[in-house]
DRENZA-407902 format. One record per residue (C-alpha): y, x, z; residue in one letter. Coordinates in nm, 3 decimals, m for minus. Example, Ala and Ser with C-alpha at 12.3 -4.5 7.8 and 13.67 -1.06 7.14 Angstrom:
<recs>
REC       y       x       z residuo
REC  m0.450   1.230   0.780       A
REC  m0.106   1.367   0.714       S
</recs>
This chain:
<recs>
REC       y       x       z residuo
REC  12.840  11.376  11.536       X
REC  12.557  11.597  11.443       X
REC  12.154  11.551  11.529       X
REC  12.183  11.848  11.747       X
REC  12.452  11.772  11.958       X
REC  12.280  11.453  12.023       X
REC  11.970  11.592  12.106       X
REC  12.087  11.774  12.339       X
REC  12.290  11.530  12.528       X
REC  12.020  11.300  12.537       X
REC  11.796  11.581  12.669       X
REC  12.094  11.644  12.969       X
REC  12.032  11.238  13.068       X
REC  11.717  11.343  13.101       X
REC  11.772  11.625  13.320       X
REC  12.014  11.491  13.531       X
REC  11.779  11.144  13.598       X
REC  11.538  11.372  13.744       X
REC  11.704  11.678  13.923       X
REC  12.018  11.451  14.059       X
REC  11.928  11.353  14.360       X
REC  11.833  11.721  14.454       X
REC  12.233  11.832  14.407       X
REC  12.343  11.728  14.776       X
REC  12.617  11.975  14.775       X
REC  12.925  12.000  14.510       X
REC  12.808  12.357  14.443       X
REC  12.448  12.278  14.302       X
REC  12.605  11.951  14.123       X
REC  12.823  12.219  13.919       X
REC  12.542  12.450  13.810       X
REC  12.254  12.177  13.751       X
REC  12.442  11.900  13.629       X
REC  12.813  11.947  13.525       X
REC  12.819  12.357  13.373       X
REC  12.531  12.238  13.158       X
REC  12.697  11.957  12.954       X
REC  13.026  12.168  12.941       X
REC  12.767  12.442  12.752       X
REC  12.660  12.087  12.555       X
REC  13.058  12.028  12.477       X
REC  13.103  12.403  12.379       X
REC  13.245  12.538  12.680       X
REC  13.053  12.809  12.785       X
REC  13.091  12.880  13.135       X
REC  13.007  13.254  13.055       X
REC  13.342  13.232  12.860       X
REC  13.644  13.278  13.056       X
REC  13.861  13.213  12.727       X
REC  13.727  12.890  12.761       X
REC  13.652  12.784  13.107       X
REC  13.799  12.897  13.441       X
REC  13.642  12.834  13.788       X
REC  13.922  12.755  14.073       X
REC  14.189  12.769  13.868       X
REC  14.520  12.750  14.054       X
REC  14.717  12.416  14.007       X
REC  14.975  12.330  14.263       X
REC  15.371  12.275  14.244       X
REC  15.512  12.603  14.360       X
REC  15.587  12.604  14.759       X
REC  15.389  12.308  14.765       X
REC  15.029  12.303  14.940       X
REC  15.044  12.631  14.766       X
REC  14.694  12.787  14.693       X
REC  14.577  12.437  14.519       X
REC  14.319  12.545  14.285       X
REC  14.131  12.307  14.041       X
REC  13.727  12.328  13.975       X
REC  13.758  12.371  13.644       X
REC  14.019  12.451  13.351       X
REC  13.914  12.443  13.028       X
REC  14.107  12.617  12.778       X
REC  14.144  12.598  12.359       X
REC  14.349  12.883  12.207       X
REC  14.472  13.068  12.537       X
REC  14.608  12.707  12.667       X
REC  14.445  12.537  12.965       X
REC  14.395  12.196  12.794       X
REC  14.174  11.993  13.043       X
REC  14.113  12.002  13.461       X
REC  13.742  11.849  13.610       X
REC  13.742  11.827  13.958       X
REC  13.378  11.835  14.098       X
REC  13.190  11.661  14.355       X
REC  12.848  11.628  14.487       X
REC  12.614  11.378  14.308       X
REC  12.571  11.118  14.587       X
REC  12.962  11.151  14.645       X
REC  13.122  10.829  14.472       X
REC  13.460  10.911  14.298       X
REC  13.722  10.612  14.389       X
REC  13.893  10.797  14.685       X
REC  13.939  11.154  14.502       X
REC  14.207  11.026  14.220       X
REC  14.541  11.137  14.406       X
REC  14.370  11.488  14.530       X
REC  14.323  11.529  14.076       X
REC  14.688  11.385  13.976       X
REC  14.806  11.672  14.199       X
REC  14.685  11.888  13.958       X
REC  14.740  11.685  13.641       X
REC  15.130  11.729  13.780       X
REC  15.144  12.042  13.812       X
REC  15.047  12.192  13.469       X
REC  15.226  12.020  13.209       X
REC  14.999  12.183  12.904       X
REC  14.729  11.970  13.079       X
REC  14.707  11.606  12.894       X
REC  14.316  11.547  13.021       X
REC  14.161  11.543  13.314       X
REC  13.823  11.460  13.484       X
REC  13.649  11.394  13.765       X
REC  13.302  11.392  13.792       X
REC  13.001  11.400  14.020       X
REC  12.734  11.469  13.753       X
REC  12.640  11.151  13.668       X
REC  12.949  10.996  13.609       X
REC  13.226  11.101  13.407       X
REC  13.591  10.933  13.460       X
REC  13.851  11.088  13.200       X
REC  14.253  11.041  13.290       X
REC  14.569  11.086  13.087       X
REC  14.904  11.024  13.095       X
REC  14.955  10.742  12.872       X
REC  15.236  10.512  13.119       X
REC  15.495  10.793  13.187       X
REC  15.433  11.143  13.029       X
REC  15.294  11.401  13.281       X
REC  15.203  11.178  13.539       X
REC  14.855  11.081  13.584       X
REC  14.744  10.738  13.481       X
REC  14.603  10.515  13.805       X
REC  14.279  10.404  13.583       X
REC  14.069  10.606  13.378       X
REC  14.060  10.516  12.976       X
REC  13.714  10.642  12.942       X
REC  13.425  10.662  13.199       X
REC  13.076  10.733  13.074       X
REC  12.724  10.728  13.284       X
REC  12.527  11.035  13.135       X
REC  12.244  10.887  13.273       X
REC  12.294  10.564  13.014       X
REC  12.491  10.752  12.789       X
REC  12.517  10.529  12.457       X
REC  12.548  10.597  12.092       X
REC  12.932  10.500  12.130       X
REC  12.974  10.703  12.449       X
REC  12.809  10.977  12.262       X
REC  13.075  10.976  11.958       X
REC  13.327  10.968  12.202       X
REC  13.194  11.312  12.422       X
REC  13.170  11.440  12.056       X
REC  13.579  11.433  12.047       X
REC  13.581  11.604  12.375       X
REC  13.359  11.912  12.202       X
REC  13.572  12.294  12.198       X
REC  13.606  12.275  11.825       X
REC  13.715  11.916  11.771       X
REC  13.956  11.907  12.081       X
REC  14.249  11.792  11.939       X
REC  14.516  11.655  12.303       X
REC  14.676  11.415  12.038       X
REC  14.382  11.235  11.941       X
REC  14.221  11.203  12.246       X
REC  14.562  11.003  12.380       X
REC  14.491  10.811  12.068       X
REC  14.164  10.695  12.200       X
REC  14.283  10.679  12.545       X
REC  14.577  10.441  12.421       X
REC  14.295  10.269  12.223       X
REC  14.069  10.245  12.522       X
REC  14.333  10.103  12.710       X
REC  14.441   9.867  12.467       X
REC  14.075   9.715  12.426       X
REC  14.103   9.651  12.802       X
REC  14.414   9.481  12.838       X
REC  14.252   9.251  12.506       X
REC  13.932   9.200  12.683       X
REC  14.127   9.081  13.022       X
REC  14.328   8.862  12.805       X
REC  14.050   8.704  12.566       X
REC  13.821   8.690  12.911       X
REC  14.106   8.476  13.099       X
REC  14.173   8.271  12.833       X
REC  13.828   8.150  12.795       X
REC  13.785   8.091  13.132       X
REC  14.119   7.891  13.176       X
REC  14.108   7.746  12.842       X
REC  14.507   7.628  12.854       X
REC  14.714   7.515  12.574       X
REC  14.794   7.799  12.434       X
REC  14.403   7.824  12.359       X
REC  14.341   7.520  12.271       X
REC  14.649   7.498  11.988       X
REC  14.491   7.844  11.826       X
REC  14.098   7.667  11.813       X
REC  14.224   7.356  11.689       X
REC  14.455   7.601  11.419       X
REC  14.115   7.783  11.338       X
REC  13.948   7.451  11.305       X
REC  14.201   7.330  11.036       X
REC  14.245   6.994  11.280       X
REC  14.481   6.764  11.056       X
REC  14.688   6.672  11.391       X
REC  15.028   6.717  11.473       X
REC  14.995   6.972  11.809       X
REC  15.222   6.810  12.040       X
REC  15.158   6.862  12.419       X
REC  14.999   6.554  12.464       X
REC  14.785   6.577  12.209       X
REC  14.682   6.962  12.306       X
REC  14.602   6.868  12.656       X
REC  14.362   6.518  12.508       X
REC  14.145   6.777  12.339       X
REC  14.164   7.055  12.642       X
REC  13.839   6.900  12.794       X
REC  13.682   6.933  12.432       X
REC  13.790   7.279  12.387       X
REC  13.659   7.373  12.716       X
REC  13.312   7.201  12.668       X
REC  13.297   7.407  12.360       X
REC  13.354   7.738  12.475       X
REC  13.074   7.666  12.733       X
REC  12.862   7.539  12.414       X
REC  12.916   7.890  12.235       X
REC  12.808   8.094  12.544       X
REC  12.502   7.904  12.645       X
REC  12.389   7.940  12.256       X
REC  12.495   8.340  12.246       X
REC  12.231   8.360  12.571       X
REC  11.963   8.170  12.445       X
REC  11.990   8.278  12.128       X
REC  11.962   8.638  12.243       X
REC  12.301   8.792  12.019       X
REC  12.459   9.092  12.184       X
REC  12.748   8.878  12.313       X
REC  13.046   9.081  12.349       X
REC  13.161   9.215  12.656       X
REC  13.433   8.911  12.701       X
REC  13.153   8.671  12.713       X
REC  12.954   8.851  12.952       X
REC  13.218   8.905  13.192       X
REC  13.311   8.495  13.155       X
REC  12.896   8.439  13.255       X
REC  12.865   8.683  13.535       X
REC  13.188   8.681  13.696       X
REC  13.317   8.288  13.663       X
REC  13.707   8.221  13.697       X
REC  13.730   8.348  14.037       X
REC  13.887   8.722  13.985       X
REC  14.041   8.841  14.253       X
REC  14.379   9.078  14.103       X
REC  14.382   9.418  14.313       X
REC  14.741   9.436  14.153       X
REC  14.887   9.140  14.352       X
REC  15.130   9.133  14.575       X
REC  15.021   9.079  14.985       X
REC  15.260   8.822  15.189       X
REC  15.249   8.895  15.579       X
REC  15.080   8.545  15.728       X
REC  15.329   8.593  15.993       X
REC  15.628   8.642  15.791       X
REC  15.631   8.503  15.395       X
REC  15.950   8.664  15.354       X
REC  15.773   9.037  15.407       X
REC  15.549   9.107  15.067       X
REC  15.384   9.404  15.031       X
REC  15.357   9.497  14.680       X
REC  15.119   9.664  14.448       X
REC  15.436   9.944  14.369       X
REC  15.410  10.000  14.735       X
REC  15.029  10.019  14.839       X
REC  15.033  10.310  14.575       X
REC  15.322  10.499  14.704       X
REC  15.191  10.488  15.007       X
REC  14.854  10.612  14.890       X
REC  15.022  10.910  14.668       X
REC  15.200  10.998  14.951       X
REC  14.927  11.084  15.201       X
REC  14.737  11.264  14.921       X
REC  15.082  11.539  14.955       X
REC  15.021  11.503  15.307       X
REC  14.792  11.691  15.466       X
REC  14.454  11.563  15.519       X
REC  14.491  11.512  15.887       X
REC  14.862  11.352  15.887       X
REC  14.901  11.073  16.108       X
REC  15.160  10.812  15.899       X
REC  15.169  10.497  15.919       X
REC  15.291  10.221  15.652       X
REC  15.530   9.971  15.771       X
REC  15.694   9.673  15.537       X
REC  16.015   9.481  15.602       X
REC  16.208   9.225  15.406       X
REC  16.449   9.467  15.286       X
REC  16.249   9.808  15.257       X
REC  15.904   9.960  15.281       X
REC  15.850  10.269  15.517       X
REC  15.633  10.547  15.624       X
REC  15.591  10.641  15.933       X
REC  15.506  10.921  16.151       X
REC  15.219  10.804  16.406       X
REC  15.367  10.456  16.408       X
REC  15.730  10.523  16.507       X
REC  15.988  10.324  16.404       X
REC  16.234  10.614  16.470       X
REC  16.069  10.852  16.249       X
REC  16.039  10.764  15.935       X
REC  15.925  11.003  15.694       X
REC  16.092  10.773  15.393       X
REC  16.209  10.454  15.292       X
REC  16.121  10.271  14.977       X
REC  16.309  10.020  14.774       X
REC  16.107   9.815  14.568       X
REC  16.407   9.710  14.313       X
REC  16.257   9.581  13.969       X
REC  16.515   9.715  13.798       X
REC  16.634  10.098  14.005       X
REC  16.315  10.180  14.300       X
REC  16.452  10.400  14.469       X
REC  16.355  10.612  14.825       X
REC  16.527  10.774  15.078       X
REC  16.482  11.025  15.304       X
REC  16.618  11.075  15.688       X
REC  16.773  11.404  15.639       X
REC  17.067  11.434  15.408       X
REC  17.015  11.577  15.061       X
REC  17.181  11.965  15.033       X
REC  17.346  12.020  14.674       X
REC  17.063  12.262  14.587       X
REC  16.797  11.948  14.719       X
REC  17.015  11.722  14.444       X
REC  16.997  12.001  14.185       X
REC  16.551  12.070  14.202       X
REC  16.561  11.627  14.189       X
REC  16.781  11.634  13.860       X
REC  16.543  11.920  13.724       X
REC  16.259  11.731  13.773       X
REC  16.413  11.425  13.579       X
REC  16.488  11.189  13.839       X
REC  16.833  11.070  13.934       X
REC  17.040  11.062  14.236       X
REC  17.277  10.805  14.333       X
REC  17.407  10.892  14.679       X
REC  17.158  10.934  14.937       X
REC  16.927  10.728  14.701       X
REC  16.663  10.881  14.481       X
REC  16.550  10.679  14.182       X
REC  16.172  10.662  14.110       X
REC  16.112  10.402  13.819       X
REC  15.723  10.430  13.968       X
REC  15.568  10.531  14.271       X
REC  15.387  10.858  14.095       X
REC  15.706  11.006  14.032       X
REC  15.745  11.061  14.420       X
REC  15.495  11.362  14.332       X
REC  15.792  11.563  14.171       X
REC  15.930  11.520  14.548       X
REC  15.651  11.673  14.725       X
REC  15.862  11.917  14.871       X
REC  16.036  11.684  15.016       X
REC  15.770  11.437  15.125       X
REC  15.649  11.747  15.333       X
REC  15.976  11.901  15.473       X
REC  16.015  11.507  15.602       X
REC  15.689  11.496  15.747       X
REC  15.749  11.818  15.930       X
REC  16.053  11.740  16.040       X
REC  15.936  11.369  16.205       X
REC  15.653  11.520  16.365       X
REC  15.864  11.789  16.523       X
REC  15.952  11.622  16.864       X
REC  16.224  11.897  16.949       X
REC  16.391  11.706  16.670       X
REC  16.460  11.415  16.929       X
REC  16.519  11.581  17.186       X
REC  16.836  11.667  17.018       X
REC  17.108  11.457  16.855       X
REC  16.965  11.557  16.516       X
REC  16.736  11.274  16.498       X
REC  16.553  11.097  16.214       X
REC  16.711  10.752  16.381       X
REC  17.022  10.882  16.256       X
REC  17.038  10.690  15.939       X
REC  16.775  10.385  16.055       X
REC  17.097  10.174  16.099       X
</recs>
């Protein structure tokens, strides 16, 4: 990373700390706050080899007329997407609107979504050309730090390199799941634990379960020992033991699955929340569906109706798989198989919920169909296959 590059980002922090709050609308957020760093990274905005405004990115026949904020291209390839939004706008809610785009252009491995301010990068890391759920870099530019600043450096025209910036996304990802693990086992301190401090200690004991769970208390005091000393002492304790001092054992997992109070047999699981989420971001935005879980199946339905259901999901561990109310035509079987998913039957095999986006055609035709009440006036009904 060179003094110049630096400067200048530091410079943008700068800029964007005092002119943010004056971008209330996306369009003055991309010309004050995000076109300049993209000029910082090398990507002239003046350079249509380089970066494209509204850049189309939709599945064909598919909410056709999709077009991205920004492209950004190396060697006549578009090689990243950044969706914008306003600087006051927070980002969480605008991830399914970008995988759209991420799974429509294959060449694409990076994408980004940013208000200005803060910078959340994406990549495909858990099943190739589907967006990951969680970003494996985000960066404040308004706290930007020496590390974050080697990292933006990778992200510069001349250095972008799709390969290695997977690396560090894998690597990102990686420290992570590490931290999560280190962080939970210092807070719960169980055997396993306590067998690899006593190992470390060079304790001249024979580690039998009894014996492991006698010194557990001891184990646990000392932990406690170590942070209290890191704080007073003033070292930069690592993230782990920050996040064991602020945060305490009490972490609540937004992965876990939900049992109905009413009904223990009826859980609603993480696999599911998210389909249901990826599916109203095909939808449009004013689509009335409704989720609905049984004990056998997960549905979605059209304005609450148990008689139109737009699809059924099987949440099998080993073959998910959905179904839709209308029966598949051979040339409906033949556009699934291109787009690498099976078909057994009636049954369409999705080993995780984002794959449903390769069935957005689908999704919609469904959703058209169930909100089509002609369609039950007539024997042709959605209720067809409900039993």
């Amino acid at each position: 990373m060179n003094a110049i590059f630096k400067e200048r980002l530091l410079a943008h922090a700068e800029h964007v700390k005092k002119v943010g709050n004056v971008c209330t609308t996306e369009e003055t957020t991309k010309q004050a706050l995000i076109l300049p760093l993209l000029d910082i990274l090398g990507f002239s905005a003046f350079d249509p080899n380089k970066v494209r405004a509204e850049y189309q990115a939709d599945f064909p026949g598919v909410k056709s007329g999709e077009r991205v904020d920004y492209a950004l291209f190396s060697q006549g390839t578009p090689v990243m997407f950044i969706e914008a939004k306003p600087f006051q706008e927070k980002l969480v809610n605008h991830c399914p609107q970008l995988s759209r785009y991420f799974n429509a252009v294959q060449e694409v491995s990076i994408c980004a979504i940013t208000n200005g301010q803060e910078w959340r990068f994406f990549t495909d890391l858990t099943n190739k050309n589907v967006m990951d759920a969680e970003p494996f870099l985000t960066i404040d530019v308004t706290q930007v730090s020496e590390s974050d600043m080697m990292q933006l450096y990778k992200f510069r025209h001349d250095q972008f390199r799709p390969e290695e910036l997977r690396n560090l996304a894998e690597e990102s990802i990686y420290l992570m799941a590490f931290t999560d693990a280190i962080t939970e086992s210092l807070k719960e301190v169980d055997t396993d634990f306590v067998r690899y401090v006593a190992g470390r200690a060079n304790i001249q004991k024979q580690f039998n379960q009894r014996f492991l769970e006698s010194i557990q208390h001891i184990v646990r005091q000392a932990v406690q020992n170590t942070v209290s000393s890191m704080v007073v002492s003033g070292l930069s304790a690592p993230k782990i033991i920050e996040e064991v001092v602020a945060n305490g054992a009490n972490k609540v997992d937004p992965m876990a699955p939900i049992v109905d109070p009413d009904n223990n047999k009826i859980v609603t699981t993480y696999a599911e929340r998210r389909l249901f989420d990826i599916v109203k971001s095909i939808l449009p935005e004013d689509a009335d569906v409704v989720a609905k879980d049984t004990e056998t199946y997960f549905s979605i339905l059209f304005a609450g109706k148990v008689n139109r259901w737009i699809l059924r999901y099987f949440d099998n561990k080993q073959r998910p798989s959905i179904v839709f109310p209308k029966a598949l035509t051979s040339e409906d079987v033949k556009n699934i198989e291109k787009c690498g998913l099976e078909v057994s039957g009636e049954q369409i095999i999705i080993d995780v919920p984002e794959n449903i986006l390769r069935l957005a055609a689908l999704v919609l035709d469904s959703y058209q169909f169930c909100s089509n009440d002609e369609n039950f006036k007539r024997k042709a009904r959605c209720e067809d296959k409900s039993n």
